[in-house]
Every structure is written in C-alpha cells, then in structure tokens.
N, C-alpha and C positions, 0 to 999 in steps of 0.2 A: 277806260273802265268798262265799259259798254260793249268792246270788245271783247276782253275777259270773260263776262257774263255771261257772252253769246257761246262762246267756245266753251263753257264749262257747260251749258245746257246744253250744246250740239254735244260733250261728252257723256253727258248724263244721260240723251236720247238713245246713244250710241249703246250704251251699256245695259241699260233696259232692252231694247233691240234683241243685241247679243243672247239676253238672260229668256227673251220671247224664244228663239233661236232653238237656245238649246232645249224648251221645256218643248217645243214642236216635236225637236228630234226624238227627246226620251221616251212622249206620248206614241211616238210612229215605231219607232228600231225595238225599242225593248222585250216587245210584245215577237217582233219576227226573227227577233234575235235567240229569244227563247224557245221558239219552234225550231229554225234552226240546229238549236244544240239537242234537241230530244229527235230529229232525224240522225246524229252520230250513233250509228249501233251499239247495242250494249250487249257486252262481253264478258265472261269471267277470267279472259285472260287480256294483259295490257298489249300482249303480240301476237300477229297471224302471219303464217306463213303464205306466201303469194309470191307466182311467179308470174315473169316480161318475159315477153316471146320479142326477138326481137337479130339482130345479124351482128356477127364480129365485130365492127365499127361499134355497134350500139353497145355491145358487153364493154369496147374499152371505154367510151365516153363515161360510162357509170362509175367505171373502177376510179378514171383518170377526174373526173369532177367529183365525185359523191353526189351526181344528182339525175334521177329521172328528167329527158324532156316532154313537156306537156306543150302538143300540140291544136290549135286551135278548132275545135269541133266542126266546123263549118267544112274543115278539108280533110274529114277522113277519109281511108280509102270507101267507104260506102255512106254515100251521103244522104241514106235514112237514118244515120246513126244522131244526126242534129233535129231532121223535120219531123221524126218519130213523134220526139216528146213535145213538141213544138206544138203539129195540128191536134195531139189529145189535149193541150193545155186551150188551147182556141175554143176546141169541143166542148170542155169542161166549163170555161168563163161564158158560153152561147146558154147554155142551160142554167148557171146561176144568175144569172140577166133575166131566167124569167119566172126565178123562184125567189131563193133568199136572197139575192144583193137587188131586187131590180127598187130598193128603195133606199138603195145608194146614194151618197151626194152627187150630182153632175161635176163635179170637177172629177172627183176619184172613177168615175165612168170613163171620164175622156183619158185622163191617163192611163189606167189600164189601158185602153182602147189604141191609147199611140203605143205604148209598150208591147202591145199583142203586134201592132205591124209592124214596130222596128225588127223583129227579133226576124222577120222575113226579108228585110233588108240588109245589101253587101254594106254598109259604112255604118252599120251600128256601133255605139262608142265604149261600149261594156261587152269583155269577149270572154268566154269561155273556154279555158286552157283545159287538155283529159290526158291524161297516162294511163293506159289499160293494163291492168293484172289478170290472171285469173286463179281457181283453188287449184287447177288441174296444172301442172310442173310438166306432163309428157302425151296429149290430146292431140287427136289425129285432128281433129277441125280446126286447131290452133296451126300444127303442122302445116295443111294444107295453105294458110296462108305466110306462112314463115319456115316452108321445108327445105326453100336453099342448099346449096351445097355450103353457107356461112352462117346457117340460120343455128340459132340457140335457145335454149329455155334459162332465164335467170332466175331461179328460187332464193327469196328473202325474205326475212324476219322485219317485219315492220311493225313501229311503235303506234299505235291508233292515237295513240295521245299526242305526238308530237306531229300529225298532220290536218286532224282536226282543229280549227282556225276561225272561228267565229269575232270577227274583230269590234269590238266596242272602240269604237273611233272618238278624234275629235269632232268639234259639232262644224256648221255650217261657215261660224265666225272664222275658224281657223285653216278654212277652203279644203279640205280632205274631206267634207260629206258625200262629194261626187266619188269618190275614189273606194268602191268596195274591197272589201279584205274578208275573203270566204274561200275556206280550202277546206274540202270533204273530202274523206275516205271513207267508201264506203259498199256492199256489194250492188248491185244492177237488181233491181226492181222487172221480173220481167211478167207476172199474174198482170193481167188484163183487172179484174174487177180492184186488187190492190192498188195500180197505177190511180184508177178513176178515184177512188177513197181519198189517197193522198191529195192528189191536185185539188180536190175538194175543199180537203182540210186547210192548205196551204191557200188561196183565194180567201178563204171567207177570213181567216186569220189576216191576212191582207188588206183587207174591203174594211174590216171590224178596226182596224190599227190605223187606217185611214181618214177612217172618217172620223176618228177619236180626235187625231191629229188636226183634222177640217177645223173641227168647232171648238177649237182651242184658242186662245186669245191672238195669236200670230197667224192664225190659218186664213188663206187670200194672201199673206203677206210675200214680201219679193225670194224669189227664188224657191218658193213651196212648192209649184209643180217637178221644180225638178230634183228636190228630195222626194216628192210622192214615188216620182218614177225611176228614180235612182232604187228606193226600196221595194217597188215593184221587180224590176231584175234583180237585183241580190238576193231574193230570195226564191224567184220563181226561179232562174236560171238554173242552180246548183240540184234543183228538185226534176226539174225536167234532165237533165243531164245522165240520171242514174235510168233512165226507162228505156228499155228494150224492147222488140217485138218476141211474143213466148217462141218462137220460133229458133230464139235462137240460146233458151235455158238452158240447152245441153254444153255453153261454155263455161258457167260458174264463173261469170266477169267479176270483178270489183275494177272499178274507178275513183283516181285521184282526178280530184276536180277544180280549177284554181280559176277565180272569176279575178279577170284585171278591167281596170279603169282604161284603156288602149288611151283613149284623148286623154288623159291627164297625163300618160306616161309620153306621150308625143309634146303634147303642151310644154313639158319640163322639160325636154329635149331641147327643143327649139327654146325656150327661153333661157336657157345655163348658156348655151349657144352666142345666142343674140349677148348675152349679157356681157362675155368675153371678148365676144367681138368687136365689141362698142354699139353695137347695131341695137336702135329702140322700135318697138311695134306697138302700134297704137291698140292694135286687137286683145294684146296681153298685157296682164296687169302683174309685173313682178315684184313680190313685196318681200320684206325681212319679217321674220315673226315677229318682232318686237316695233315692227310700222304696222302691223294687220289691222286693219278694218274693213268690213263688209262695206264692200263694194260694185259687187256683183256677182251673174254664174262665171265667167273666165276666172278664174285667179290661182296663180303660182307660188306655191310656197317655199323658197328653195333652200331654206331648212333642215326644211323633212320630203325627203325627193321620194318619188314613190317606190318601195320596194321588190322591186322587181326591173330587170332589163327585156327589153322585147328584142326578140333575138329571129333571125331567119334562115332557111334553109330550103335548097330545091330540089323538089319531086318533079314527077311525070305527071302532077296534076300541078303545077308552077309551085312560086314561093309563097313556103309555108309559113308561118309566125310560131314561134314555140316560147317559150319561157324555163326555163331550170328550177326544178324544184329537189331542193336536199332531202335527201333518203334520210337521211338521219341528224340531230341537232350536232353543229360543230361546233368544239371547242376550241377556238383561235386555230384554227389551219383547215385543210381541206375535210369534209364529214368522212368517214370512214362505214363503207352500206356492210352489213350484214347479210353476207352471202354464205347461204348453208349447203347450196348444189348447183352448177352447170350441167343442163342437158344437151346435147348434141342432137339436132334434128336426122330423121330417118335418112335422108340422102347428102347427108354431111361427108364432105371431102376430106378424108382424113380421119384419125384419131381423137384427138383432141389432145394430146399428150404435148403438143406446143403452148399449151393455156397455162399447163401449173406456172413456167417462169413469173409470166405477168402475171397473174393473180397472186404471187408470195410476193413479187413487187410492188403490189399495192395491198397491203398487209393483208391479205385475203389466202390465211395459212390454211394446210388443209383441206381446203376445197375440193369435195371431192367431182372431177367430171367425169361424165356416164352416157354411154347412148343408150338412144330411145328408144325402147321395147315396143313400141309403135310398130305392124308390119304394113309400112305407106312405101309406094314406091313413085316416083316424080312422072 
C-alpha cells in the first residue's frame, strides 16, 4: 500500500512538473515566436517570382526531387556570408549590456553570453541551412559567379506561405524542446542602420521573454538553461542569417533559411540504429511516447523522429551538410516546383534546346529557355 502511495505522489510530482514545463515554455517561445512571425514579409501577393542561379546537375536535382538544397552557412563559398551577421549581433548584445538589459537576470546573461560563443565555434549543435534566390533571373554579378559553360538561372513562383514555418512545438516533457523548427523566406536585409534596429529589437524581445521565463515558478528548474539557450538561437540565428554587407545590395538576394537541431538529428540516428542492432548506450535515453517522462537534456523520441535528413556532398572546400527543402507542398508523390523560365548563362555551351525533353518530363510544360542578354564574357 505504501508502495502505491509513493508511486501515485512520484506521479503526481511528475505531472505538476510537466504542467511547470510547459508554463516556462509558453512564458519564454510565445513572445519570440510572435516576433518571429511579424519578420515574414508582408505582401499583397501570396507569390513572388525568384530565381537560383545554379549548374545543369543543380536544375535536374530540382526538377527530379521537388526540392532546393539548403546548404549549411558556415561553408559558403564566402565565408563573411555567416561572421557578417554574427560580429553585428556580438556588437549589438556589447551595447545592450551597458544600456537596457545590463539589469538582466545573471543566468540570462550567461546564456546569452555562451550562445554568442558557440555560434563562433565548429561543433555547434543548432545549424543553419540557406538556399539563395535573387529578384534578378539574368545579373552579370550572379553570372560572374555561376557563368559556366553549364551554368543556369532557374526563375520560380514560390508560395511565401508554404515556407514560412514558425513551429509551436511540443514542450520540454515531450523531448523536441531542443529541436527547432524555423524556416524563413525572406529578402536580405542589407541597410546598415536597419540591420542595427532589428538586432536591437530581436535581443531586448529576448532578454524581456527571458527573464519573464526566469521568475516564473519552474525557472532555476532542470534543463532551463538549455531551453533559454535553445531560444536564444532560434531566434537570433534565422535574424542574423538574412544580413548582408550594403556592399553587395546590387544582388536583390532573398534567402530560404532552415535552422535544424544537427544533435537531435544525429542523436536519433544513432539511436534507431543502436535500437535495431540490439546495441544499448548508456549515454541515450530511448523512450516510446507513451513511456516519456522527463528525464533529462539527452532524450529520443522515436515516435516523432525529426523532420528532416542531413544529407552530404563534396566541394573544393570538403564535405558540405545540406538538407532538402520542397519548393512546393506535395501531395502523396514527389512536389511538382513551378518553373516559369530557364536562363542560359552568357558563356553557356550550347543552346539549350536539349532541356525542353527533361523539363516536359518532369511536367515542367512550356518552359520557355532563353539566353542571357548579359554581354559577360569568361
């Protein structure tokens, strides 16, 4: 009987817990989640035309999956295109330290403060996926870096609705609090006093969600630094991502932006793995949904596996991590991208009058391809 008793109060703490859990979460995400959705541009139309600059291989992968790859920001070809937004957002968090947050709670300082040096470090666990567009469909400065003799311009209709992705997740209890789910589209931010405004906004909204969260009744409790700082990059990451130097405005970029959880997606790898193989790890904790209880930060849900595969491929700067992201929502079979025009780059070998087969084989009727009025010579 005494047994019983114990177990029904250890269930009863469990549950209270949980209910701490999630009022932490709602007091912290709700607030960044709704900034968040007010950085999705607003439009009077639900589509904009945008084109990938990008080689033959890259035009069939598009047609043949239905999906852009978004490669990992850390490995573009110009690697101001990650530290850009990076050292304004340091710059920006140095001066609110000595204005409006410098009366901050000390936990939300030090997390920030690890969040600001992990994002300077190679094994950070939250990575930031980009697929570049731009408005210009036939741009010598696009050319220049995609003039090939295979090199192409892909012009598409894309739905703004269907890649903006603000995810109201499960809470902590249900082990996916670590695991962000934030997909922007949106154009490139490249005003200098703009950039500084936003990162502004986006910190003190931060700092303010935070510390709401701090002095809430679960706040100190297990695993709360690292939803502080799990919300600190999902929201700062996706904001830094869109900043450019004005230097280089004359592209009219837009970026799709897709922030993965990398350790949870390796975490579930390895544990579907292990689990098949018979093999147990003491390090990982694989539960069924219907066994979950908080337990700690490791935990596997293998359930609800995370949506997305991390996929690789190698450059002249080694292997790169990319992700696939559908152009367009599928319905039970492969997405079908809305392609309105192929440009042929100026030193393009060839015609193009090889392309129409494939592209009416991947129902891409019509199409018309055209070379580029561009006078660029290689």
């Amino acid at each position: 009987l005494n047994g019983l008793m114990w177990d029904d109060e250890w269930a009863q703490q469990q549950d209270e817990m949980m209910r701490a859990q999630d009022e932490f979460e709602t007091i912290l995400r709700s607030p960044l989640y709704s900034w968040l959705e007010q950085f999705i541009p607003k439009s009077d139309s639900e589509t904009v035309e945008l084109s990938h600059y990008t080689t033959l291989d890259g035009l069939m992968g598009v047609m043949t999956s239905g999906c852009i790859f978004a490669s990992d920001l850390r490995f573009m070809n110009d690697p101001t295109e990650f530290t850009y937004g990076r050292d304004l957002l340091v710059e920006q968090w140095r001066q609110l330290q000595c204005g409006t947050c410098s009366n901050a709670p000390s936990v939300v300082v030090r997390v920030a403060e690890a969040a600001l040096e992990s994002l300077s470090g190679t094994s950070f666990p939250f990575t930031t996926f980009v697929a570049c567009f731009t408005e210009a469909p036939d741009s010598l400065s696009h050319w220049r870096g995609y003039g090939g003799v295979d090199g192409v311009s892909i012009s598409l209709d894309l739905d703004i609705r269907e890649f903006n992705s603000i995810g109201r997740r499960e809470t902590l209890s249900s082990c996916n609090a670590l695991a962000p789910e934030v997909t922007l589209l949106r154009p490139v931010l490249y005003d200098r006093t703009e950039q500084g405004f936003m990162l502004e906004e986006v910190l003190k909204v931060w700092v303010n969600a935070a510390s709401a969260a701090d002095s809430s009744y679960f706040g100190g409790g297990p695993g709360t630094d690292e939803l502080l700082f799990a919300s600190f990059i999902e929201t700062v990451s996706p904001v830094i991502s869109f900043l450019k130097s004005p230097d280089y405005a004359d592209e009219r970029e837009w970026r799709l932006v897709k922030i993965v959880d990398v350790q949870r997606v390796l975490e579930h790898t390895e544990a579907v793995a292990r689990r098949r193989s018979g093999i147990s790890h003491d390090g990982l904790q694989v539960l069924r949904k219907q066994d979950l209880v908080s337990r700690g930060r490791v935990c596997i849900e293998l359930d609800e596996p995370p949506n997305v595969d991390l996929l690789f491929r190698t450059t002249r700067r080694g292997i790169v991590p990319y992700v696939k992201v559908p152009l367009v929502s599928a319905q039970g079979g492969t997405p079908v991208p809305r392609i309105k025009r192929v440009t042929l780059s100026p030193t393009f070998a060839g015609t193009g009058d090889d392309l129409v087969v494939p592209l009416r084989a991947h129902r891409q009727w019509d199409v018309p391809v055209m070379g580029s009025k561009v006078p660029y010579r290689d």
